[in-house]
C-alpha positions in Angstrom: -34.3 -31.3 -8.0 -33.8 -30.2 -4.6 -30.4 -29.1 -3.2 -31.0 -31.7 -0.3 -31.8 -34.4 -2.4 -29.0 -33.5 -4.7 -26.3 -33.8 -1.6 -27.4 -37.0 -0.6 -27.4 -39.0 -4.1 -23.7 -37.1 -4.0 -23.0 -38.7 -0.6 -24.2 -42.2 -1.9 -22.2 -41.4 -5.1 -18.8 -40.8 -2.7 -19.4 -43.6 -0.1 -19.5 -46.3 -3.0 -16.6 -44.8 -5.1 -14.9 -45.0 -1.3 -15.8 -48.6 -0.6 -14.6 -49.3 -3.9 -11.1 -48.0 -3.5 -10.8 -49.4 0.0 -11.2 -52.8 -1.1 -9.7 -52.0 -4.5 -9.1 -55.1 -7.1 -8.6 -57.4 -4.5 -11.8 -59.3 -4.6 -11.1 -62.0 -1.8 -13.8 -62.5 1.0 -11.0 -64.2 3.3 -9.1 -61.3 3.2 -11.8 -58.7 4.2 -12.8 -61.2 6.5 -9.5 -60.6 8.7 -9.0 -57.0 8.2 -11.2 -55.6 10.8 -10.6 -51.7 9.7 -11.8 -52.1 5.7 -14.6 -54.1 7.5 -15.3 -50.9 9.7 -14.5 -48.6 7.0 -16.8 -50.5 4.5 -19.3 -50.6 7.3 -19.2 -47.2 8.0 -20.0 -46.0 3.9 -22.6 -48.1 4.3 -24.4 -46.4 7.2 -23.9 -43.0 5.2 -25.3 -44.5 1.9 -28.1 -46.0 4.1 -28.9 -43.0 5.7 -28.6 -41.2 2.4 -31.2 -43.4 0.7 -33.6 -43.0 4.1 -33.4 -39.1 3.3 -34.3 -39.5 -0.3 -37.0 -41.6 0.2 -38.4 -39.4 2.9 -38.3 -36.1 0.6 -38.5 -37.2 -2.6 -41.2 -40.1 -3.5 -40.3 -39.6 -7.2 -36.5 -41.2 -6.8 -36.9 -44.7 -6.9 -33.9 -46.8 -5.6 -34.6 -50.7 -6.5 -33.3 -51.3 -2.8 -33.4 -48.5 -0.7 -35.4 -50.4 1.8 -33.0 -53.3 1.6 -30.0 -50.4 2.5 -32.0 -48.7 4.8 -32.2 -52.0 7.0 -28.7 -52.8 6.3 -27.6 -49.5 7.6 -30.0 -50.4 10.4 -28.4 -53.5 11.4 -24.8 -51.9 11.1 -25.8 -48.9 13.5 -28.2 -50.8 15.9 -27.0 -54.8 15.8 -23.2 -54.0 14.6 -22.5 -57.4 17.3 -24.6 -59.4 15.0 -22.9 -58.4 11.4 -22.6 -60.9 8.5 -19.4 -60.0 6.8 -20.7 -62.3 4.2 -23.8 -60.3 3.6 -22.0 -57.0 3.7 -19.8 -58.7 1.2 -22.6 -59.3 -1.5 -24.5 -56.0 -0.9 -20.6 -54.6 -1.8 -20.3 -56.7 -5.0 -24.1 -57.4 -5.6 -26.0 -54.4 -5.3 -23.9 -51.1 -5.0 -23.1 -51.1 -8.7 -27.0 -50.9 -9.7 -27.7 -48.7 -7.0 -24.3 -46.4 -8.6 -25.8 -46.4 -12.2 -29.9 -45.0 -10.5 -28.1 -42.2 -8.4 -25.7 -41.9 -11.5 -29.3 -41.2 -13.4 -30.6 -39.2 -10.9 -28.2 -37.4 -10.0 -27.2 -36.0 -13.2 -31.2 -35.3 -14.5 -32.0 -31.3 -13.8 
C-alpha cells in the first residue's frame, strides 16, 4: 500500500479516536448542542477525516469506504456552508457512521 494512502487511513484512524474522546461517554445531544468548542472540535475531525477519505478515493480506487462520498460532502458542508450546520446530523454521522467507517480503515489499514 502506498505510504500516502497509509497516512491518511492513519489520519481518519486519529480524528475518530479524537472525536471519540472529546465527547467521551456522555452521549447527550443537548449537551453537544450548547457547547460550541466540542461542536468546532468535532467539526474540525471531521473536515480531516473528510479530506482523508477524498485523498484515498482519488489515489486508490481499490479502498472502498461504504460512505466516503457521504463524508466527503459532509466535510464539504462544514468547510464551505459551516452557517448552515445541522448539529443533529453531525450528531448521527458521530454515533451512526464513524464506527463502520473505524472497523474498514481498521481493515485497511492494517492489510500489507
Amino acid at each position: 500500500m502506498d505510504n500516502r494512502v497509509k497516512k491518511w487511513l492513519m489520519d481518519i484512524l486519529v480524528s475518530i479516536n479524537d472525536i471519540h474522546e472529546f465527547i467521551g461517554n456522555q452521549k447527550d445531544f443537548s449537551s453537544y448542542e450548547k457547547n460550541k468548542m466540542l461542536k468546532r472540535a468535532v467539526e474540525r475531525e471531521l473536515e480531516i477525516i473528510g479530506e482523508a477519505a477524498n485523498r484515498i478515493k482519488k489515489a486508490n480506487s481499490s479502498i472502498e469506504l461504504t460512505f466516503a462520498d457521504k463524508i466527503i460532502g459532509l466535510r464539504n458542508k462544514v468547510a464551505h456552508e459551516y452557517d448552515v450546520i445541522d448539529d443533529a446530523i453531525i450528531w448521527d454521522v458521530v454515533h451512526l457512521f464513524l464506527p463502520g467507517l473505524k472497523e474498514e480503515v481498521d481493515f485497511y489499514f492494517n492489510q500489507e
